[in-house]
N, C-alpha and C positions, 0 to 999 in steps of 0.2 A: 450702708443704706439705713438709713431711720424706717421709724413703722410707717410713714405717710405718704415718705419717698418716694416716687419714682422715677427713674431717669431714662427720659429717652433718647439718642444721641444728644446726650452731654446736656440735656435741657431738664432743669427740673420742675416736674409737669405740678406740682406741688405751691409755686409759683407762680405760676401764669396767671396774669392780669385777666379781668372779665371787661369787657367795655360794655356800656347799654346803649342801649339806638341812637341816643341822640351824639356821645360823642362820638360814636361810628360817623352819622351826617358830617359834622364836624370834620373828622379827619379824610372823609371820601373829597371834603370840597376842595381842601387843603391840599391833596392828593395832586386832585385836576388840575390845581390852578401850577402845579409844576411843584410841589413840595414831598419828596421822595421819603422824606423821614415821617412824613406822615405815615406813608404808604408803611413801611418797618412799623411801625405801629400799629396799625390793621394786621398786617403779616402775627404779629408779638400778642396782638391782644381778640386772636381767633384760633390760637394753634390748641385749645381746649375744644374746637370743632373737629379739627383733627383728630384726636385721641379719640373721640367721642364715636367717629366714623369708621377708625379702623379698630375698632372692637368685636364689628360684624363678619370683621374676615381671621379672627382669632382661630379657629379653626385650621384653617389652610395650610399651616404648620409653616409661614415666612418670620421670618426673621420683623421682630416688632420695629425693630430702626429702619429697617427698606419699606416696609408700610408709611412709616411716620414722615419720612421723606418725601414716600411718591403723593403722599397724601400733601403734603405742605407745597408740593408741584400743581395741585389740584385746586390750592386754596388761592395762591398767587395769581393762577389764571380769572379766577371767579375775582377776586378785588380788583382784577387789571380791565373786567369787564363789564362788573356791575354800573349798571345804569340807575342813579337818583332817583330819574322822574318815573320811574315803575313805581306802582305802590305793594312791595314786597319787602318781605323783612329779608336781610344778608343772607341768614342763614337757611334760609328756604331755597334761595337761588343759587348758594354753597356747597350744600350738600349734593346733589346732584352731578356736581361740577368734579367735586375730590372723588366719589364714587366711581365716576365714570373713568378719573386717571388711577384709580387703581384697579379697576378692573382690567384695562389697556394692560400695564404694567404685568397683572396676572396672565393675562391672553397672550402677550408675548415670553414669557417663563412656563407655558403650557406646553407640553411632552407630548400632547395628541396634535401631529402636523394637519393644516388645513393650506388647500391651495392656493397658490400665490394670489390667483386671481378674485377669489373669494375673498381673502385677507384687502387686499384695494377696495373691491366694493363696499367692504366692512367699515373699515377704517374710514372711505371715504363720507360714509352713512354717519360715522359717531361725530366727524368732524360738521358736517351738514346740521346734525341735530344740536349739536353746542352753540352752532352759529343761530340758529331758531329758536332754542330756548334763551337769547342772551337778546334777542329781540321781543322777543314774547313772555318771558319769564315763566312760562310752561314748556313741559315736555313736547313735544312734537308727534306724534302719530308715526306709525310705520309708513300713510298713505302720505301725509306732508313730505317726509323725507324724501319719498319714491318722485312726487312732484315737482320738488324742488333738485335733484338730481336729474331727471329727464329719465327715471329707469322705469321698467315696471316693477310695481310693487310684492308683487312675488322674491324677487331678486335681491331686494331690501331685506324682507323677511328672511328668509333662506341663507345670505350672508351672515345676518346676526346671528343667526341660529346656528348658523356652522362655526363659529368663537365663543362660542356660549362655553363658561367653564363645566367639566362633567360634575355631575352628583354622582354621589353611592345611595341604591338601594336602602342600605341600612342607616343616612343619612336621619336622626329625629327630625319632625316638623311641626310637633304637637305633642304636649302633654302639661295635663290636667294633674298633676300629683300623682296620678296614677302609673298605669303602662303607656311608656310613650307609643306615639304613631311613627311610623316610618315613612319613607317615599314611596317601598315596595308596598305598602296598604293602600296606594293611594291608585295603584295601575288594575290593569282586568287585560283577561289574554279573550280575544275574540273568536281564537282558533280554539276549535275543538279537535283535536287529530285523533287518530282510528289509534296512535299508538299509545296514546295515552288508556284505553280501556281496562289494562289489567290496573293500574292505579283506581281508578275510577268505580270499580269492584271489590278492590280493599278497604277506601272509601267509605263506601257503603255500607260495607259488612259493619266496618268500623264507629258506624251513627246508628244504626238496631238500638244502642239502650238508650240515645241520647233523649232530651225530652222536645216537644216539638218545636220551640222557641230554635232550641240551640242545632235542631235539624235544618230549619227554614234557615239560619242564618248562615250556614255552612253550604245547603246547598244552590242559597243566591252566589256567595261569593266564590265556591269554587267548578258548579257545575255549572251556572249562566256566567258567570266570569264578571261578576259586576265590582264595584270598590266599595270597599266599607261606608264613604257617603251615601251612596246611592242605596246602598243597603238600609243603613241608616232612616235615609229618607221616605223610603217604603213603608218601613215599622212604627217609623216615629217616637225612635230616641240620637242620642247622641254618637259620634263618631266612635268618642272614646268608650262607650258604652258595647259598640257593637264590637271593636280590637279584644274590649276585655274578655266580653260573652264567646267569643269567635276563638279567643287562645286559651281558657277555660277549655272550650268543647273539643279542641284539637287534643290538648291535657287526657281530659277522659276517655275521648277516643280510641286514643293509643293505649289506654291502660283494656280499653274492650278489647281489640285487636290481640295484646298479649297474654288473656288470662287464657 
């Protein structure tokens, strides 16, 4: 492998042609008029939309050639579908397209089982919303989908939501250079339980020396149960601001707690 190199099934992405709008026009017409090698040409000269797409699920820990695939399955759909007379650029109406079949792709290689009957509703809602957006060349709403399926839109929602792939807690969603933010920074528990007290007395004893900034900001987030935004938004500084201040004061706390 050269330093530039990359290969993804057998393709070297290093290579890959760039086409600009107008020969895109050009080979869409050529496409239509019954010219399939055009089409191989669109396919050839977008698969840099591809790599571009599945960079976002780098994480997930799949294999980069079963992305790059399910992804070029994604791409093939959106060229076989794209309408001219929209005025949208390819890859606006694209990317949402390869997205959606690799999310599919991930929801079905998903370990956490969801009912069969939910999976139909599901599946039937993404295929609804592809047909809407390939008319509209926008996203659809949860309530168009619901409409144009005849469901109620509860039913819609609640299906998506139950294929939704999981996150972790400790998932980053932010960071400023600093201390990243997590997913867990971003929730608040509403319950207060009676057994939570003897914590909630260590707590306490634990913030005595803190100074009042780093008390107020400990006892919004763990006694009212609010998220560091909203904390945030009280005070009137930054997210990352109130993570830092908030794991600082936990920091000293614990050193109060053990002297």
């Amino acid at each position: 492998m050269t330093r530039h190199k990359v290969e993804i099934c057998g393709v070297d992405t290093s290579k890959l042609p760039v086409l600009k709008n107008e020969e895109m026009r050009k080979l869409f017409k050529r496409m239509q008029a019954g010219d399939q090698s055009a089409r191989e040409e669109l396919v050839n000269g977008n698969l840099r939309l591809v790599l571009s797409v599945i960079q976002r699920f780098h994480h997930r820990g799949e294999y980069v050639d079963d992305l790059f695939q399910v992804g070029c399955i994604g791409l093939m759909k959106s060229i076989d579908n794209f309408d001219l007379s929209q005025n949208v650029k390819f890859s606006t109406y694209a990317v949402p397209m390869i997205i959606g079949e690799i999310r599919r792709y991930l929801r079905d290689n998903n370990p956490i089982r969801v009912s069969r009957s939910l999976r139909d509703i599901a599946y039937k809602a993404l295929q609804v919303r592809e047909r809407l957006m390939s008319k509209t060349s926008k996203d659809p709403t949860p309530m168009e989908i619901a409409e144009e399926m005849g469901i109620p839109h509860s039913d819609v929602v609640f299906a998506l939501d139950a294929i939704q792939d999981p996150v972790s807690l400790f998932e980053p969603i932010y960071n400023d250079g600093g201390d990243p933010i997590f997913v867990m920074d971003q929730l608040k528990d509403d319950k207060n339980k009676d057994s939570l007290w003897i914590d909630e007395i260590a707590l306490k004893e634990g913030m005595r020396r803190l100074n009042e900034r780093e008390k107020m900001i400990l006892n919004k987030r763990f006694f009212q149960g609010k998220t560091q935004m909203e904390v945030a938004e009280e005070i009137g500084i930054s997210q990352a601001q109130v993570s830092r201040l908030e794991k600082a004061a936990i920091e000293q706390m614990n050193k109060n707690i053990n002297q």
